[in-house]
C-alpha positions in Angstrom: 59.4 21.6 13.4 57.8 21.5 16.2 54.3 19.3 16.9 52.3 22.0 17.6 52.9 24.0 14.8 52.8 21.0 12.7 49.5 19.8 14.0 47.9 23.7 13.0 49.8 23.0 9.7 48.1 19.9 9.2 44.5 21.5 10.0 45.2 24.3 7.4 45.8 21.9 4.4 42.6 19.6 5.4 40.7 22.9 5.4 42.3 23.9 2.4 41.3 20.6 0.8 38.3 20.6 2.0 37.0 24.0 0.7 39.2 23.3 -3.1 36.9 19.6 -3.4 33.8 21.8 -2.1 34.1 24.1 -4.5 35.1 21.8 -7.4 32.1 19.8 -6.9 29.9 22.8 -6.9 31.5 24.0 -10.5 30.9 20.4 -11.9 27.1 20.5 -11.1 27.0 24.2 -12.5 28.3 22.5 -15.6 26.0 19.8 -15.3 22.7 21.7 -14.8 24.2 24.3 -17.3 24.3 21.7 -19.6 20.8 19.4 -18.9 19.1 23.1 -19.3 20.9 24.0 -22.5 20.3 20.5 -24.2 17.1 20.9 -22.7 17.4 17.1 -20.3 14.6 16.4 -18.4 14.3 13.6 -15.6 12.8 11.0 -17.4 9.1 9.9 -18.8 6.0 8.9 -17.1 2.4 7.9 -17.9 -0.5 8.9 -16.7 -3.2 6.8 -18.1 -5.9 8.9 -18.3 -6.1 12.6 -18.0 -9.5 13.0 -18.8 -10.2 13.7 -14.8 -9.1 16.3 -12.6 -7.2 13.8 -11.1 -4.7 13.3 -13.8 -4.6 16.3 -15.0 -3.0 17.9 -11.6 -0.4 14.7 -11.8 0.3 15.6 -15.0 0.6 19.5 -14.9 2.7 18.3 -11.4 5.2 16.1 -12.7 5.8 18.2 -15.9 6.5 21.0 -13.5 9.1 18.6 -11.8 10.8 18.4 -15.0 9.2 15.4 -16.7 8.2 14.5 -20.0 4.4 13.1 -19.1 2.4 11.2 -21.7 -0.7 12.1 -21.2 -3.5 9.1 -21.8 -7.0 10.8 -23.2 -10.1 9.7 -25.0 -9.0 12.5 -27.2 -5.7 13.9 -27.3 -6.9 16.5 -30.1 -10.0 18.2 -29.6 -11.4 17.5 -26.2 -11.5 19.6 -23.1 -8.6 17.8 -21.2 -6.6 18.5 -24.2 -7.0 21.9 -24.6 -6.6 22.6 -21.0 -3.6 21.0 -21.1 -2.3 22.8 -24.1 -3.4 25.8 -22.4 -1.4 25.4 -19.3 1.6 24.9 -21.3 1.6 28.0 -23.2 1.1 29.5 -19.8 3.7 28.6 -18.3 5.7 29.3 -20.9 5.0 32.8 -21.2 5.1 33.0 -17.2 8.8 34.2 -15.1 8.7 30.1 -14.3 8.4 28.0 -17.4 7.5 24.7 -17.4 11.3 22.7 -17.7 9.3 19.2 -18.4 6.5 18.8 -21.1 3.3 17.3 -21.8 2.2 15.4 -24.2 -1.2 13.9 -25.1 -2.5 10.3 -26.8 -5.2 8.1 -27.1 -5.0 5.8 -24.4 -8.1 3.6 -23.9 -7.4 0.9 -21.0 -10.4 -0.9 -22.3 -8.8 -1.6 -25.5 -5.4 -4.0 -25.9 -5.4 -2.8 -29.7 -5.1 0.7 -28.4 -2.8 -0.1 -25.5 -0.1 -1.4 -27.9 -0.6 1.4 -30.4 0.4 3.9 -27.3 3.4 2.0 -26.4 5.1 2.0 -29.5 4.0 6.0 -30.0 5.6 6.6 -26.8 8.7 4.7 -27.5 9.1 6.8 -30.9 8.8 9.9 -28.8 11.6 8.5 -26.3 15.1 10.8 -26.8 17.8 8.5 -28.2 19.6 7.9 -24.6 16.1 6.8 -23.0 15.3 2.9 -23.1 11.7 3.6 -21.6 10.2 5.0 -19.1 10.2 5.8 -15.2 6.4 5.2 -14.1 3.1 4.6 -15.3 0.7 6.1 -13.0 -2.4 4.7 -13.9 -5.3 6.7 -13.0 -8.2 5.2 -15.3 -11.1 3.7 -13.8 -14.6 4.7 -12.9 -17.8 4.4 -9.9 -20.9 4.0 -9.8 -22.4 4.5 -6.6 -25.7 1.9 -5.5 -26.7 -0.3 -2.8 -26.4 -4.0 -3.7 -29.9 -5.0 -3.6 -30.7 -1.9 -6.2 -27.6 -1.1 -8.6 -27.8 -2.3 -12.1 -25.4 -5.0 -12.9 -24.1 -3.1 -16.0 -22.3 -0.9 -13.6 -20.5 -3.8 -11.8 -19.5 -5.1 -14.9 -18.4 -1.6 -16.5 -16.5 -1.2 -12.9 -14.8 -4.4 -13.2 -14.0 -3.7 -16.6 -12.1 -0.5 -15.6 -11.0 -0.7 -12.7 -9.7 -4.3 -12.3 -9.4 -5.8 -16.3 -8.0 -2.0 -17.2 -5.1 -2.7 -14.2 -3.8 -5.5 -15.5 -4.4 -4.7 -19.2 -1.9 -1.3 -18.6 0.6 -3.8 -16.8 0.9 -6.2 -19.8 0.8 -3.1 -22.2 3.7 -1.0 -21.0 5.5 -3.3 -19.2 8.6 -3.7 -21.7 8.9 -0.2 -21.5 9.4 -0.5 -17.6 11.9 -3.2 -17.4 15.1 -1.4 -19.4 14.5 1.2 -16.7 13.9 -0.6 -13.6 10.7 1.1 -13.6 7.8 1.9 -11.2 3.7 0.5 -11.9 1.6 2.6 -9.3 -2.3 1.9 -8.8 -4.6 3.4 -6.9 -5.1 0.5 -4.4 -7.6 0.6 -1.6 -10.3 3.2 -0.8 -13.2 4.5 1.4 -15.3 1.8 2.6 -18.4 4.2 2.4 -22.2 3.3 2.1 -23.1 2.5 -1.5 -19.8 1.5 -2.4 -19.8 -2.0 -2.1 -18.8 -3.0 -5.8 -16.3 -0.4 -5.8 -14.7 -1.3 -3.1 -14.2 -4.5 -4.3 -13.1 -3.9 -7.4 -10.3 -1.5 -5.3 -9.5 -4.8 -3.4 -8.9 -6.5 -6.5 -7.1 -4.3 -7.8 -4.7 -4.5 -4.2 -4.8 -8.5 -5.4 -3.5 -7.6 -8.5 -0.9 -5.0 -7.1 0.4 -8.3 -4.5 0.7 -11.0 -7.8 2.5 -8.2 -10.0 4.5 -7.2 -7.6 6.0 -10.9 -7.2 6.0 -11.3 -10.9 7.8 -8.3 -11.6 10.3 -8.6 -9.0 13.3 -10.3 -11.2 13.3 -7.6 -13.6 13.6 -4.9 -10.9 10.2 -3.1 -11.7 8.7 -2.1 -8.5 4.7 -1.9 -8.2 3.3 0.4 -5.8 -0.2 1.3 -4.4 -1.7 4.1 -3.4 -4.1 4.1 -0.5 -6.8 6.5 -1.5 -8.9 6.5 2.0 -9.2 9.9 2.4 -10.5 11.0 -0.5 -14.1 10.6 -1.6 -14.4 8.0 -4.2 -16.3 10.0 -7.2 -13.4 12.8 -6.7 -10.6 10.0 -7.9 -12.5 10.2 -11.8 -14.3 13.7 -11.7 -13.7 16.1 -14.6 -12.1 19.4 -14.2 -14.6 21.6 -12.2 -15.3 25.0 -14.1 -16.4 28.3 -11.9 -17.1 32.0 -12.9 -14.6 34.5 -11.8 -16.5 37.4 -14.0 -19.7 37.8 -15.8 -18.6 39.9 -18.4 -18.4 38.8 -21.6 -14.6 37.3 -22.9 -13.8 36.6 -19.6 -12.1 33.0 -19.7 -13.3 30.2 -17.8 -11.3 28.8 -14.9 -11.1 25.1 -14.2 -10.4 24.0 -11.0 -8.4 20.2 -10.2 -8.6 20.3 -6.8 -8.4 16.9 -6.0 -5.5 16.3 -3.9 -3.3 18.6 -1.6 0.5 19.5 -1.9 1.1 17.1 1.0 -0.7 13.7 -0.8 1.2 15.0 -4.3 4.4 14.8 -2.1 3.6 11.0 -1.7 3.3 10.3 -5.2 6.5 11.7 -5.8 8.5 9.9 -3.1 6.4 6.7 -4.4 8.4 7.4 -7.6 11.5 8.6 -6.0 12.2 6.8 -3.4 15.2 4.3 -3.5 13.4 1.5 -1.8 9.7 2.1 -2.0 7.1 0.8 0.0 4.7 -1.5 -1.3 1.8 1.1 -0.3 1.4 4.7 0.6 -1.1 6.6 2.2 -2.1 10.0 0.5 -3.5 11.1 3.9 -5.3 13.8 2.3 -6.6 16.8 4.6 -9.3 18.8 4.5 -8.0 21.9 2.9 -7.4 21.2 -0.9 -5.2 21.9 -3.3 -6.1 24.2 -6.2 -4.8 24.1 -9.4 -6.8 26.4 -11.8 -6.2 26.0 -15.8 -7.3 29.1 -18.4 -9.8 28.1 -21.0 -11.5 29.9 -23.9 -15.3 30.6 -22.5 -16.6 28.6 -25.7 -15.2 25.4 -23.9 -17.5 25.9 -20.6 -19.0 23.0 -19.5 -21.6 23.3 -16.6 -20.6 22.3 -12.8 -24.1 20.3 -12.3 -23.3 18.4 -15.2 -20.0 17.0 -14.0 -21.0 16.2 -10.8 -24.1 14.4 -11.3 -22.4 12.3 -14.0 -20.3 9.4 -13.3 -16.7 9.8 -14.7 -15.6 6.7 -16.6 -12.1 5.6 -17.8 -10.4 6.7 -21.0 
């Protein structure tokens, strides 16, 4: 035989090969998805510590669209708003050409409250399928501000901010840590913030909560559980614990109430999921968040409506 023809030879059966191991590996992930969509798989479980703001509710309604099973931290998982907006998103998406492939599902979570803490962690471990050993993140979103100048705020705001915000970090740490360690799991806080006027307790309760991030982070390290912050400059500071915003689309009569979580932008929910994802993540990442917003709007029954001036003028505290 001669070399030329058995160099072309050669080429042929590497093509050959190449296109037989192409195509086998496409059947076997065919098979596999086939199979995760049949048995109904989903990626894994995260928290969200409280979805009582419009904040957690578009991580939640976000990662369950991603395939996730999210737990779903409210001051009432039955009968408040959050709830049924949740519930109502759901069902939407399940009668919709795209249903939801991950799910959602609600408890009490009060970060204020070890006694409560511990009763969610061994609820969510009883929900847990039989080849999951915990879970992949808690995304803790609890917290609350008050804004005041120094010389004029009442104390009982520092110490309610304190309370949330720094004491609430570290109680959600020692709460679901054993359910982060059998997976090598992810803590993520929302670390730093806008250094605005009137913000100067807040802001330091965001810097403690960085301090916090920093010790964990070392303290975790030997059991492989990564803790992550999320640098919230960017976004204005009551928008991080607002309640869902309603609007009017109609002034007839029946016509359902939107709510609108408009917090964050596609972009800034791409860097929460690459904090989650990513192989080696950083310590901290920047949500960057534009001006334009993204909208998420949730169905309601009218009877729920709850008026815009009210939300806004109140401060949103933690579950």
């Amino acid at each position: 035989m001669e070399v030329q023809t058995a160099l072309v030879l050669t080429i042929q059966l590497i093509a050959l090969f190449s296109i037989a191991g192409a195509l086998l590996l496409y059947l076997l992930c065919k098979v596999r998805g086939t199979r995760d969509e049949a048995t109904g798989t989903q990626k894994g479980s995260i928290l969200i510590t409280c979805a009582d703001t419009a904040l957690g509710l578009q991580i939640c309604t976000f990662f369950a669209s991603k395939g996730h099973r999210v737990f779903a931290g409210m001051k009432d998982p039955v009968e408040s708003l959050p709830a049924k907006l949740l519930r109502g998103w759901m069902k939407m998406r399940e009668n919709s050409d795209t249903p939801v492939s991950g799910s959602v599902v609600p408890m009490k979570i009060d970060v204020t409250r070890e006694d409560v803490l511990r009763e969610a962690a061994e609820s969510m471990g009883a929900h847990l399928n039989a080849g999951e050993r915990g879970i992949l993140a808690v995304i803790n979103t609890a917290g609350s501000v008050y804004r005041g100048r120094i010389d004029s705020q009442d104390s009982l705001q520092w110490e309610n901010m304190f309370k949330n915000n720094v004491m609430g970090c570290l109680r959600t740490a020692r709460a679901f840590i054993g359910l982060l360690r059998p997976t090598r799991g992810r803590l993520i806080l929302l670390g730093s913030g806008n250094d605005d006027d009137g913000l100067t307790v807040f802001m330091a309760t965001r810097n403690a909560v960085q301090g916090c991030a920093d010790a964990l982070r070392k303290e975790l390290k030997p059991y492989g559980v990564n803790v992550v912050t999320l640098d919230s400059r960017g976004v204005p500071a009551e928008s991080l614990f607002k309640a869902p915003v309603p609007y009017t689309i109609s002034d007839e009569e029946g016509v359902p109430t939107q709510y609108s979580a408009d917090v964050l932008t596609n972009s800034a929910l791409g860097v929460i999921e690459r904090a989650l994802y990513d192989t080696r993540p950083s310590e901290t990442y920047c949500l960057s968040v534009p001006n334009s917003k993204f909208q998420m709007r949730l169905p309601c029954r009218s009877s729920l409506k709850i008026s815009a001036s009210r939300a806004d003028s109140k401060p949103i505290q933690s579950v």
